[in-house]
N, C-alpha and C positions, 0 to 999 in steps of 0.2 A: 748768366748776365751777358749782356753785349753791351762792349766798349767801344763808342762810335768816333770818329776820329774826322773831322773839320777841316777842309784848307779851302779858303777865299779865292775865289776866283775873280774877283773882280774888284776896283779901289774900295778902301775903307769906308770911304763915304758914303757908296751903296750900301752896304754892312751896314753903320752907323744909321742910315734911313728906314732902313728894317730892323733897326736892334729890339725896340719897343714889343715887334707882333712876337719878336722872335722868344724875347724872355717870359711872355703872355705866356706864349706856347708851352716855355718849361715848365713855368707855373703852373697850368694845369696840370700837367704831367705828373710833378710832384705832387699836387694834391689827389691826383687818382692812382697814387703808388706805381706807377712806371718809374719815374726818374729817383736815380739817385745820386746821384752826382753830375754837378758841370760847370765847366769852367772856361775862359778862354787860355790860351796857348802863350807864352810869354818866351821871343815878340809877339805881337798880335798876327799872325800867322792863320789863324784859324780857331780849332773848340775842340774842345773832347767831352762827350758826355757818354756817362755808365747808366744801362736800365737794362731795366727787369725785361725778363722775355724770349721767347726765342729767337732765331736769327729773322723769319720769317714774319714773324709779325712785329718786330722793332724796326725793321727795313722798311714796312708798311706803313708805321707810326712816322720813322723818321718824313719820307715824302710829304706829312702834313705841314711838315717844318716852315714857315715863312721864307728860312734860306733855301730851300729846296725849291717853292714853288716856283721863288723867283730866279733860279739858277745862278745863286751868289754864293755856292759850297759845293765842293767836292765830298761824297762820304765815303771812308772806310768802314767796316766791319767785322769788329774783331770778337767772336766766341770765348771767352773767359769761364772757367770752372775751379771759382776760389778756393785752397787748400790750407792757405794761411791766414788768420785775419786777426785781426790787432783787437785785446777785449776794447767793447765796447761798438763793437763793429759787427756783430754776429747775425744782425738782421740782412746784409748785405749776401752773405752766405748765401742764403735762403729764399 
């Protein structure tokens, strides 16, 4: 799984005009089993989201991102190889 990690680059307000395409995008996501998790960052700072995949083609995915295209997010890219996981969480693993 790769842990993607979000910081804004630009006012909120930008963000906020693109929120809509942007949570669209999760939404598919999540229905096509990529995403598993996302959230924004508290303060509003940015996002983090967890999906399925390798580095290389979640890197790929991420680009289609509404934030991305519009150059209103910085990404990280963190490689994750869960060892521990809380019952009920075991699809995550996997």
């Amino acid at each position: 799984m790769i842990v993607i990690i979000l910081k804004y680059v630009v006012p909120i307000e930008q963000i906020d005009a693109h929120r809509p395409a942007h949570l669209a995008w999760l939404k598919q996501a999540l229905a096509d089993g990529r995403l598993l998790v996302a959230g924004r960052q508290v303060p509003l700072t940015g996002g983090m989201i967890i999906a399925r995949g390798d580095g290389a083609e979640v890197e790929e995915w991420a680009a289609t991102d509404p934030f991305a295209i519009h150059g209103l997010a910085e990404y990280q890219f963190i490689e994750v190889a869960p060892s521990v996981i809380a019952p009920g969480l075991e699809a995550v693993g996997g």
